[in-house]
C-alpha positions, -999 to 999 in steps of 0.1 A, spaced: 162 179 -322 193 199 -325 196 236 -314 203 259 -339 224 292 -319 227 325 -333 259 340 -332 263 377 -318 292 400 -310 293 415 -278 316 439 -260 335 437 -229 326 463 -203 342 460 -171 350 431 -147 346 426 -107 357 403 -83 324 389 -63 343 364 -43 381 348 -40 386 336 -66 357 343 -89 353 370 -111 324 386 -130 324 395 -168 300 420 -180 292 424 -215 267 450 -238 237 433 -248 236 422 -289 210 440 -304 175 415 -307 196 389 -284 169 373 -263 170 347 -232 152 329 -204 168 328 -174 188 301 -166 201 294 -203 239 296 -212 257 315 -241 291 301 -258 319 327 -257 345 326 -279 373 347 -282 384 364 -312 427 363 -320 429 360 -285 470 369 -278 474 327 -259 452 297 -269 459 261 -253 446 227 -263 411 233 -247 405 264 -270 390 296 -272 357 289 -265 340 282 -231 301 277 -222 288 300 -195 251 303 -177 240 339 -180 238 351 -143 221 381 -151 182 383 -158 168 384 -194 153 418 -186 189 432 -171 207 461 -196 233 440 -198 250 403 -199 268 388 -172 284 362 -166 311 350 -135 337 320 -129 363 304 -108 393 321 -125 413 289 -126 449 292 -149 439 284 -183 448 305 -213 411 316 -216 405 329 -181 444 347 -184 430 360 -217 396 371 -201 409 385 -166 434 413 -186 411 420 -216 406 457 -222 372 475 -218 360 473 -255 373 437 -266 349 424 -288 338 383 -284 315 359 -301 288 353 -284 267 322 -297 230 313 -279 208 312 -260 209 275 -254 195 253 -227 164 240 -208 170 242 -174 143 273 -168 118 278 -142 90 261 -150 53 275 -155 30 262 -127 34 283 -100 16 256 -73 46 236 -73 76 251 -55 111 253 -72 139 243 -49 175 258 -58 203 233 -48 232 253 -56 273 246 -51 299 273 -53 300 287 -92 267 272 -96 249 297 -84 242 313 -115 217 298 -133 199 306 -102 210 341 -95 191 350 -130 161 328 -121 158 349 -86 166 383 -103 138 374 -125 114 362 -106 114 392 -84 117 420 -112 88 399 -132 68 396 -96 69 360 -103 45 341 -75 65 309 -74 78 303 -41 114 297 -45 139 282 -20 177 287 -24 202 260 -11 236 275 -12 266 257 -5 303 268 -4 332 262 20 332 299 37 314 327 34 342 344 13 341 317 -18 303 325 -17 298 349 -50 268 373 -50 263 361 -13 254 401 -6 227 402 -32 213 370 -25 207 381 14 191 412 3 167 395 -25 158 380 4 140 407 25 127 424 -13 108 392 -23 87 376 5 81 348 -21 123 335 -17 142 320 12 178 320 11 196 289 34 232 293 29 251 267 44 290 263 49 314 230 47 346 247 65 329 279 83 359 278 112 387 288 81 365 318 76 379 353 84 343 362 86 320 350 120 295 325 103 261 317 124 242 300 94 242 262 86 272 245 85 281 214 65 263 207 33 231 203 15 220 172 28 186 153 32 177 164 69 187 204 58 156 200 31 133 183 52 141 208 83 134 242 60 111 230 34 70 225 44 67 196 20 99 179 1 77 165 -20 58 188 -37 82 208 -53 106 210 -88 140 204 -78 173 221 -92 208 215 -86 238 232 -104 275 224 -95 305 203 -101 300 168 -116 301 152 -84 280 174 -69 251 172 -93 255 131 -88 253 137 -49 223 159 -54 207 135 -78 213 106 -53 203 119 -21 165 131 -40 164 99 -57 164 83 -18 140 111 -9 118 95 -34 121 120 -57 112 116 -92 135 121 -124 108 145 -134 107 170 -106 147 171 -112 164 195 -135 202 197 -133 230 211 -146 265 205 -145 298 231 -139 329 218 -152 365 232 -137 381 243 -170 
């Protein structure tokens, strides 16, 4: 069946950097606009002053929850005419909005754990999914795998850690590939999401619904290693982040 999105305007408040490299975008919420968390929005930018052969249009996960004033969304800011574009818009640019769109939303029964296998810019599907969950007094226990290299590429790292000791119902494991190139003293896990790091914080791998958001190869990584855990295609749901 083919979605059918409904097209908004939306206005550009302000912007802040939430890790190197990675910005956050917040706009005012259209008027009746509706989502779940976890869904993504098309943004499209209206006579924007540079285009280049990928366009004015990017898809984006909403990272804030649907009961948050506003919309959010974040990125790497990688040189393209669109991120240029975005990073020096003025407070009050208007840009099309079209959505909600996508499935990859918490499910309903609240026995079966959802586990949150996230890499770098991925994180936001899940960001919403926690903010909601905690704001909505969800009782799903949720567990939040979060990989980057250091703790300085890891956006909304701040927030994550405190959702943590507001909502006894979520555990955060961050884990880092290249901890010693941090500025910052690391003690977590180091490395990356793996088989043995599920199995060493998880109670049982295989009751719960599995996530995983993150770069192409990533979400094949993901896929393969809970494929070996014997992990069924329909306790996965996954999403992919593309570096445009």
């Amino acid at each position: 069946m083919t979605t059918v999105l409904t097209s908004h305007k939306a206005r550009l408040l302000r912007r802040e950097t939430v890790a190197e490299g990675t910005m956050a975008f917040y706009f005012d919420k259209p008027a009746g606009f509706r989502h779940r968390a976890g869904q993504s929005v098309l943004i499209t930018l209206i006579n924007p002053a540079e285009t280049d052969s990928m366009g004015d249009a990017r898809t984006f996960t909403i990272a804030s929850a649907p009961g948050d004033a506003e919309l959010m969304i974040a990125t790497r800011m990688r040189d393209t005419a669109f991120k240029r574009v975005l990073k020096t818009a003025p407070a009050g640019t208007m840009v099309e909005i079209d959505g909600p769109d996508g499935e990859m939303v918490l499910h309903e029964d609240a026995a079966r754990p959802a586990v949150f296998l996230a890499g770098g810019i991925g994180i936001t599907p899940f960001l919403s999914m926690a903010r909601a969950a905690a704001s909505e007094r969800l009782p799903h226990r949720l567990y939040l795998f979060y990989a980057n290299r250091r703790p300085e590429d890891a956006a909304f790292l701040s927030e994550l850690q405190a959702m943590e000791r507001a909502n006894r119902n979520y555990r955060l494991i961050t884990v880092m590939a290249e901890p010693e190139k941090s500025k910052q003293r690391w003690s977590g896990e180091a490395g990356y999401i793996r088989r043995e790091l599920l199995e060493r914080h998880l109670p049982d791998v295989k009751s719960p619904v599995y996530y995983f958001a993150g770069p192409p190869a990533m979400s094949m990584a993901m896929q393969g290693m809970l494929t070996g855990m014997g992990i069924g295609e329909d306790s996965m749901r996954h999403e992919e982040f593309y570096g445009y």
